[in-house]
C-alpha positions in Angstrom: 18.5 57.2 16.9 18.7 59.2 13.7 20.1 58.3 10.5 23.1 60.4 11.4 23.8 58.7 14.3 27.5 57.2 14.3 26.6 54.1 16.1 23.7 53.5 13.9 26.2 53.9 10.9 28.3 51.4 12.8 26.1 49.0 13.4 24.9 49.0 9.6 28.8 49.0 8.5 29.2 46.0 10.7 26.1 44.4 9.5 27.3 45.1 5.7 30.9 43.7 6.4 29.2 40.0 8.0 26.9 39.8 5.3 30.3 39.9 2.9 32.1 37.7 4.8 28.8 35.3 5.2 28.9 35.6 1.2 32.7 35.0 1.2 31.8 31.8 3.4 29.1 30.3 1.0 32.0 31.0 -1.9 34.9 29.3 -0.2 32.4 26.4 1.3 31.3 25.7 -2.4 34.9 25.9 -4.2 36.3 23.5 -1.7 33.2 20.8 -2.6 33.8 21.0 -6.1 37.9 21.1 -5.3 37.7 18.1 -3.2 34.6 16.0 -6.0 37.7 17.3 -8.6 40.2 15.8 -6.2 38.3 12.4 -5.8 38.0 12.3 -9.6 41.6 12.5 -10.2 42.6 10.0 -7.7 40.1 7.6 -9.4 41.5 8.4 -12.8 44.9 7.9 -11.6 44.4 4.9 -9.9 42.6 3.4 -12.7 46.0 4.8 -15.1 48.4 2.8 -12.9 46.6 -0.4 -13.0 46.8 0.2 -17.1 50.4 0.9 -16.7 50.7 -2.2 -15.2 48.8 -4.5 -17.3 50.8 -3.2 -20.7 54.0 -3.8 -18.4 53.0 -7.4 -17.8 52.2 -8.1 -21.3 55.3 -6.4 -22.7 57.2 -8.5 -20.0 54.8 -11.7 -21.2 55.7 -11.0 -24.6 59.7 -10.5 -24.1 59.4 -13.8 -21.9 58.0 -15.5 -25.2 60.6 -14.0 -27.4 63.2 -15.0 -25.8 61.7 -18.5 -25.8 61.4 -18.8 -29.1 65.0 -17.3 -29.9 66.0 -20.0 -27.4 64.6 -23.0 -29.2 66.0 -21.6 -32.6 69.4 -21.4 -31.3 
């Protein structure tokens, strides 16, 4: 086969095109890691942001509880 030969070509287009979609592979492979580590993350931050929400909810409720208490008594 020469270099002119249009199945040679072929062949090397072919092999060019799987080496960019091999390429293409590693890419999308690593973006989804780091999108579903990213994804973990936020689900651990929210997580721990509802808890927080509703610790300062049971205080504030703790607190209006004890106000009203007091007004209560004063009355």
């Amino acid at each position: 086969m020469s270099a002119d030969d249009p199945t040679l070509q072929s062949i090397t287009d072919i092999g060019a095109r799987i080496d960019q979609l091999l390429d293409l592979v590693r890419r999308l492979t690593e973006e989804n890691r780091s999108l579903r580590q990213s994804q973990e993350q936020l689900s651990a931050e929210r997580a721990g942001l509802i808890a927080r929400n509703e610790q300062a909810r049971s205080r504030v409720e703790a607190m209006i509880g004890r106000l009203k208490s007091l007004e209560q008594n004063q009355a």
